[in-house]
C-alpha positions in Angstrom: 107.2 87.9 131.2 109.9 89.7 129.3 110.9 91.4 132.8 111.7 88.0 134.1 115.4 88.2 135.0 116.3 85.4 132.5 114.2 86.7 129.9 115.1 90.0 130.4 119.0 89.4 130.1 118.4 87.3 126.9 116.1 90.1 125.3 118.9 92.9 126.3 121.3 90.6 124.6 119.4 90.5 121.3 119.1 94.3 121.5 122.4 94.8 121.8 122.9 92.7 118.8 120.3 94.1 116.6 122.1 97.5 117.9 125.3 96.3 116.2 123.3 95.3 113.1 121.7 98.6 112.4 125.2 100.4 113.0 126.9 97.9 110.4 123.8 98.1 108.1 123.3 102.2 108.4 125.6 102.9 105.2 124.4 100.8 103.0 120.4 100.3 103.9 119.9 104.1 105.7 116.8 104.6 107.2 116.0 100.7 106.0 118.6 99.3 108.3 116.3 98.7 111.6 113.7 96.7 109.4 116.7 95.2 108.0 118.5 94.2 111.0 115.5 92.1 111.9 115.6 90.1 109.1 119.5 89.6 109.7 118.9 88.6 112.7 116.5 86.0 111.9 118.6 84.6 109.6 121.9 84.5 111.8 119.6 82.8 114.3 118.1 80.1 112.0 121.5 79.2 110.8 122.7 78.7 114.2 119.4 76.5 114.6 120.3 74.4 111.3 121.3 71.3 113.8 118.0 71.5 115.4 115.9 71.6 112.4 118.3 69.0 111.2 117.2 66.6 114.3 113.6 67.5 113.6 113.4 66.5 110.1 116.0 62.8 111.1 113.1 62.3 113.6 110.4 62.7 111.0 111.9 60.3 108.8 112.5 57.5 111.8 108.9 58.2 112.4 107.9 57.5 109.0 110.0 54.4 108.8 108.7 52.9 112.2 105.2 53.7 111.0 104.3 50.0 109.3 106.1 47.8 112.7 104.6 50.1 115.3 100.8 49.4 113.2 101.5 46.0 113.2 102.6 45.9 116.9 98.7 47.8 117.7 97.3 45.1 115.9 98.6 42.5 117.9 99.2 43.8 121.2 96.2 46.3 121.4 94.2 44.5 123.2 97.3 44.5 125.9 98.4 48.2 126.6 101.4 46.7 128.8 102.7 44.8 126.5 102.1 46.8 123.5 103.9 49.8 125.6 106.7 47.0 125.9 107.0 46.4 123.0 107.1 49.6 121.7 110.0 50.7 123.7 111.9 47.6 122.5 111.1 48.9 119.1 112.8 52.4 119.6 115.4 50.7 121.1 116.4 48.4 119.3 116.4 51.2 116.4 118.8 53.6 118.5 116.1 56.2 119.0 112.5 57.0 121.2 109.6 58.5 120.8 110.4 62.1 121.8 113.2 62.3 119.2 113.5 65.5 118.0 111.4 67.1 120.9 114.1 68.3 123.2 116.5 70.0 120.6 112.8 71.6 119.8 112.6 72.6 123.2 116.1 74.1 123.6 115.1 77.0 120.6 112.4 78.1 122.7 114.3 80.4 124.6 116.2 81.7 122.1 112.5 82.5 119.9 111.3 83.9 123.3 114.0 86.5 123.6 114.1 87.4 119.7 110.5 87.8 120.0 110.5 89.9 123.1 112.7 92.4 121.4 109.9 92.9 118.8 107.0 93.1 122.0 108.9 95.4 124.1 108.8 98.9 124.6 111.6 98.9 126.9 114.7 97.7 127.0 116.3 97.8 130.8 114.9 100.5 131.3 115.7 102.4 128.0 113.3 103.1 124.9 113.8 100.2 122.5 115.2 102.1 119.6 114.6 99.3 117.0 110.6 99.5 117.1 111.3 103.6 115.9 112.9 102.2 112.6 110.3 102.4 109.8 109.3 100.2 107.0 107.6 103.0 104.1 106.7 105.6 106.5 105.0 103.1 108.9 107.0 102.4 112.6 108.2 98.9 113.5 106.5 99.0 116.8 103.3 100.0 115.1 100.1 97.4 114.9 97.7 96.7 112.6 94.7 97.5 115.0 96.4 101.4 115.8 97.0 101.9 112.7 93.7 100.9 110.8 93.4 104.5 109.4 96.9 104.9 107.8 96.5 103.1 104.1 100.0 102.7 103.7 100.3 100.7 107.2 96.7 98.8 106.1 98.4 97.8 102.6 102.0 97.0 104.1 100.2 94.7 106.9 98.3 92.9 104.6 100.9 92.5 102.3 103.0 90.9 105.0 100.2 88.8 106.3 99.1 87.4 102.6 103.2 86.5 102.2 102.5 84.2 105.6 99.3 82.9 104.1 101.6 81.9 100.6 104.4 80.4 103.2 101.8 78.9 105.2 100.1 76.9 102.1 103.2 76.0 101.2 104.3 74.6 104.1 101.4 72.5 104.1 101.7 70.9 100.3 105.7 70.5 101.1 104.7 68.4 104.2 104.4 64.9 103.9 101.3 63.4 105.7 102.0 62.2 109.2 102.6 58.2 109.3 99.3 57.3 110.8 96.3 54.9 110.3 93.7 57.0 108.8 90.7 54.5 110.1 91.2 56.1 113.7 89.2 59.1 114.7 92.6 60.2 116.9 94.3 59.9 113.3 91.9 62.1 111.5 92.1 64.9 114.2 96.1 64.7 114.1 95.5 65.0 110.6 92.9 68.0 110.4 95.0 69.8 113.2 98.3 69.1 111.3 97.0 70.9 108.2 95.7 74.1 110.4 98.6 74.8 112.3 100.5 76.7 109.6 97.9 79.1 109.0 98.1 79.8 113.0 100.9 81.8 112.6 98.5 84.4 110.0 96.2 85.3 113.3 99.2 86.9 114.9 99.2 89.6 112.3 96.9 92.6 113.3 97.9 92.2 117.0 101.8 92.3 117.0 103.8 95.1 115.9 105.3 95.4 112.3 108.8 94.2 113.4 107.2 91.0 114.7 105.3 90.3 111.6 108.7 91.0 109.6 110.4 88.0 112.0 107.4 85.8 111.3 107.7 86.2 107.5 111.6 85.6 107.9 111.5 82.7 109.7 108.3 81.1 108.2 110.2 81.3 104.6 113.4 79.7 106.2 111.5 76.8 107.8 110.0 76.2 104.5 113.3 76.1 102.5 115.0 74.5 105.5 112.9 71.8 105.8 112.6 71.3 101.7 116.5 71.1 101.7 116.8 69.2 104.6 114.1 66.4 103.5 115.7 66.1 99.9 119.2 65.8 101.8 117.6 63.1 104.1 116.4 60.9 101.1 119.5 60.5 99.2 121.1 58.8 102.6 117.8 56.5 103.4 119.0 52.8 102.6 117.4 51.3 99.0 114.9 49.2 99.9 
């Protein structure tokens, strides 16, 4: 995948960057600045990604709004999918937004995720060594994994480390996030909801099968998602119309 033309030109780009990092970084951080520069990197990137998170937390709050006219609009139109589908629309309409708001500024990160993570996967780098994965964290390599390194107690102890911080973020994430606006008497509402409170402790399985600068990224940006969307929900509130 990360050959891919595309891809490939994105993930040289980041490596280029990340090379610029660890030369500014050098004099103050030393040998740190490779494990460094990822986390720099992460943030530079999530702050450029503030507008998109921003979108994603507006959308979660039309949602939530919606919630009590689209239940009413089930109640009386379910019985007629056209018209409830109708209806719906007229709904978002009338309210300036739709149903995938928030989805395609979503979509428009991937890429940028794909390359930054790519960087962290890849060996090579057009053709060169990717110098970043030979930066260490306490002895142990950034493009080591947990599964190579099972014998090294320093690596053991730093991965686990890293991978209970994900589990902290990860719980957190989950009491920060308000419940989905659904009707809890539907069996499609109680799997949204069961899957809803999983998916932050996917991100914990990654750990013993990507290398150490990956997991470093993962912690990074899991924290700033967390804050982010604290901020961004608190921010939200104040400008939601007194009812």
């Amino acid at each position: 995948m990360y050959t891919f033309g595309p891809v490939a030109f994105l993930v040289g780009l980041v490596s280029s960057v990340v090379t610029a990092l660890v030369g500014l970084l050098s004099p103050l951080a030393g040998a740190a600045a490779p494990a460094l520069s990822v986390v720099v990197l992460t943030l530079l990137v999530r702050t450029a990604l503030v507008p998109v998170g921003w979108s994603q937390v507006r959308a979660e709050f039309t949602r939530r709004r919606l919630a009590p006219r689209l239940a009413d609009l089930r109640r009386t139109y379910g019985d007629r999918p056209q018209r409830l589908r109708e209806e719906t629309m007229r709904l978002y309409r009338d309210e300036g937004t739709s149903p995938l708001a928030g989805c395609l500024p979503a979509l428009l990160q991937a890429p940028v995720f794909l390359a930054v993570y790519g960087l962290f996967l890849s060996p090579e780098v057009h053709g060169e060594p990717n110098t970043l994965l030979a930066g260490t964290v306490f002895g142990v390599p950034l493009g080591e994994r947990l599964m190579a390194a099972a014998g090294d107690p320093v690596a053991v102890a730093l991965f686990a480390g890293l991978g209970l911080a994900l589990g902290v973020v990860a719980w957190l994430q989950r009491r920060t996030t308000p419940p989905a606006p659904v009707e809890p008497e539907t069996e499609a509402a109680e799997t949204m909801q069961r899957v809803t409170g999983v998916l932050p402790f996917l991100v914990v399985v990654a750990v013993p099968v990507v290398p150490l600068a990956a997991v470093v990224y993962l912690v990074t940006t899991t924290t700033w998602t967390l804050v982010e969307r604290v901020v961004l929900r608190r921010v939200l509130a104040t400008r939601q119309p007194s009812t």
